[in-house]
C-alpha positions in Angstrom: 140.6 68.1 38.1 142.2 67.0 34.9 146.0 66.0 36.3 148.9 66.9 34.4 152.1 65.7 34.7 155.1 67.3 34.0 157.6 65.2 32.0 160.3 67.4 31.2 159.7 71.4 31.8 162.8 74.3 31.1 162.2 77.6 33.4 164.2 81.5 31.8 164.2 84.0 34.3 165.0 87.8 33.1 165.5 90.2 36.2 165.5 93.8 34.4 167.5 96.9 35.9 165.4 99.9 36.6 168.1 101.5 34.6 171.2 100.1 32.7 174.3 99.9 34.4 177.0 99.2 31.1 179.7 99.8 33.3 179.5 96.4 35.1 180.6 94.9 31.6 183.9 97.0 32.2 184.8 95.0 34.9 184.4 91.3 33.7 186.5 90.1 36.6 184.3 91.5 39.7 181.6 90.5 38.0 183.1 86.7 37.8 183.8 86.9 41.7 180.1 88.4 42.4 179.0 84.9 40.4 181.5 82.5 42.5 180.3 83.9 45.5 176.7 83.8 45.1 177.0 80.0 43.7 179.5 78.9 45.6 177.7 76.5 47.6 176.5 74.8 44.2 180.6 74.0 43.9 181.1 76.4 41.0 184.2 77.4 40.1 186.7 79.8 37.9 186.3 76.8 35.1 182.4 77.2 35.5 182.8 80.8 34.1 183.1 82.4 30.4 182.4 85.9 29.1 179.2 86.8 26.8 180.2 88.6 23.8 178.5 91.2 21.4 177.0 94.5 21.5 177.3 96.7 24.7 173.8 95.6 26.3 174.6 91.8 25.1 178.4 91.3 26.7 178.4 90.4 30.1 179.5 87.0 32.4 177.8 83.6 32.7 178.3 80.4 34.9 177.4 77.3 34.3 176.2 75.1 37.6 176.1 71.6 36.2 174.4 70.2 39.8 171.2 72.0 38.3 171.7 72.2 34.8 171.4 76.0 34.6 173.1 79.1 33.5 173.3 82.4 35.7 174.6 85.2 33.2 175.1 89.2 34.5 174.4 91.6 31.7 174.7 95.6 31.6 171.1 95.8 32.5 169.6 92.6 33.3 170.2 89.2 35.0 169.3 86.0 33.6 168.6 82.5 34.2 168.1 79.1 32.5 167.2 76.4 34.4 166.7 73.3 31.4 165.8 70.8 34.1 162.9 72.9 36.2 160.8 70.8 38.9 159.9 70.8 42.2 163.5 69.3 43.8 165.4 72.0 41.4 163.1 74.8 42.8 164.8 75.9 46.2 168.4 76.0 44.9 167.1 77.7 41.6 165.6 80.4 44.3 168.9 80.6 45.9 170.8 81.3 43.1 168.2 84.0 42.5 168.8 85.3 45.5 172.4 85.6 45.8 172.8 87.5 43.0 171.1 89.8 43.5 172.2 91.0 46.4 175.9 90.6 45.4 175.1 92.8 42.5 173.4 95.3 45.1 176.6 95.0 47.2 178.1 95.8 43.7 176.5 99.2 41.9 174.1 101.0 43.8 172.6 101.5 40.6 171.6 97.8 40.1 167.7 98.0 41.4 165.3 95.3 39.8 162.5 96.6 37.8 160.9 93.3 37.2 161.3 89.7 37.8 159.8 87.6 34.0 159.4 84.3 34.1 159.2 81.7 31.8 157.5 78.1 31.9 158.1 75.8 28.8 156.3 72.6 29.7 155.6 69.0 28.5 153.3 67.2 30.1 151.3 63.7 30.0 147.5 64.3 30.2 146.0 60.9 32.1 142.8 60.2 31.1 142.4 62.1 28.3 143.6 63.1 25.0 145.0 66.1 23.7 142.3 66.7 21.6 139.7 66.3 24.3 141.1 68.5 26.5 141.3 71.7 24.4 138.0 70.9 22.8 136.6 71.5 26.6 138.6 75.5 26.0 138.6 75.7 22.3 136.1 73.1 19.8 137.2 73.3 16.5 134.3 74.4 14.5 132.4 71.9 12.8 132.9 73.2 9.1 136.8 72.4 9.5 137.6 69.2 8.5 137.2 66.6 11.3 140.0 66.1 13.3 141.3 69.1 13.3 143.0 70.1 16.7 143.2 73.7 18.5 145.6 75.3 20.7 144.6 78.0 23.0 146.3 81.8 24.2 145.3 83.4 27.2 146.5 87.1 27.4 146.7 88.3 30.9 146.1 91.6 31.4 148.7 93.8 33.9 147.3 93.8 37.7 149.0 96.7 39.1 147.4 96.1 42.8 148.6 92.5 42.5 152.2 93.3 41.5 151.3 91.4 37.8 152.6 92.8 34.6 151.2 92.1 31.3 151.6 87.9 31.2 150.4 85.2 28.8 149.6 81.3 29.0 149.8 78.9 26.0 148.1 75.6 25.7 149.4 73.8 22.5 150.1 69.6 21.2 153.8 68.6 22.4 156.0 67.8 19.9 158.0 65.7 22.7 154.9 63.7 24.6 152.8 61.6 22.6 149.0 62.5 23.0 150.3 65.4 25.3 150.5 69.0 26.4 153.2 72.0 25.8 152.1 74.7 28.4 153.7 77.9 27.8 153.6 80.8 30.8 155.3 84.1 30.7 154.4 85.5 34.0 155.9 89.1 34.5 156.0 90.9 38.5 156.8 94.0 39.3 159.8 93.9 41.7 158.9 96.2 44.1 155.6 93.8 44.9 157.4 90.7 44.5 161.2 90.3 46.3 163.8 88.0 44.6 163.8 85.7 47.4 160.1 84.6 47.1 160.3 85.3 43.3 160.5 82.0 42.2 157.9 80.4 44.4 155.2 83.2 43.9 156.0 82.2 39.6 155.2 78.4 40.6 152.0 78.9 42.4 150.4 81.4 40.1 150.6 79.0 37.5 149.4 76.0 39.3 147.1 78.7 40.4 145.9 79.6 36.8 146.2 76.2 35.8 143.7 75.1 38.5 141.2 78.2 37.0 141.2 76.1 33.8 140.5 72.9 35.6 143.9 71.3 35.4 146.1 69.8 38.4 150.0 70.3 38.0 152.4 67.4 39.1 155.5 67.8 38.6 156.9 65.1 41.4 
């Protein structure tokens, strides 16, 4: 196994509504209690909060939880989350948050059900023992009438696995612009969320990828 390890990594979750509920929008201010409750063990507070502006399907409330560098934000028909710091320690409380939410906003409009849980992994890591080069010429070799040197990047489209719970996914191999001789890994990984619950959500996201990461012959550190 070729190991990689993770130097810095940023995690966006998008939890779609079966349907869109617009009317949670109306009520900014139960929507800012829903998000102090469910984070309150991160020690958020009112001065944590601020409204999201726009269109009807783009206004909504967001919190900021400085402890883990992320952003919760409630939407008229989805839930988000941005974690910028995303590694193994971050993990549980990142799941938490998850969580919480949603089952305040269950608690909140009956008409709040999940459709599916997205995530996405955007990853630098350090190759050890190998180049960048070297590694994608294993998946991808230039061909030999480009001029030498010339580097590749791979895409891997997943296809939906209905029996599995997997929607339509996608993982990205590509040079980091942040670590020298490095890796970006890019994975969209999408779940259905009546196969996949909110609570084990975010730890069923980390293993597939190690999971399709390991496929490709690749070890993922992120300690």
């Amino acid at each position: 196994m070729i190991q990689l390890h993770v130097e810095q990594c940023e995690l966006t979750y998008e939890g779609a509504f079966v349907k869109p509920a617009l009317s949670l929008v109306d009520s900014p201010g139960e929507l800012s209690d829903l998000l102090l409750e469910a984070l309150e063990s991160f020690g958020c507070t009112g001065a944590d909060l601020f409204l999201v502006k726009g269109e009807p399907g783009e206004r909504g409330v967001a919190c900021e939880v400085s402890e883990l560098e992320t952003r919760v934000t409630l939407l008229g028909d989805r839930m988000e989350i941005h974690c910028a710091n995303f590694l193994t320690p971050t993990a549980a409380g990142v799941a938490t948050m998850l969580e919480n939410v949603w089952s305040g906003l269950a608690r909140l409009n009956a008409r709040v059900i999940a459709k599916t849980h997205s995530f996405q992994f955007d990853a630098d890591v350090r190759i050890r023992g190998l180049s960048y080069q070297e590694l994608l010429n294993r998946l991808a070799r230039a061909p030999e009438s480009l001029p030498g040197g010339t580097e590749t990047a791979v895409v891997y489209y997943l296809p939906g696995e209905p029996g599995k719970g997997y929607g339509e996914s996608s993982l990205v191999l590509n040079r980091s612009a942040v670590v020298g001789r490095g890796l970006q890994v890019n994975a969209t990984l999408v779940y259905e969320a009546e196969s996949v619950k909110a609570a084990a959500a975010i730890s069923a996201a980390n293993s597939r990828l190690g999971e399709l990461l390991r496929n490709l012959g690749f070890e993922w550190i992120d300690d």
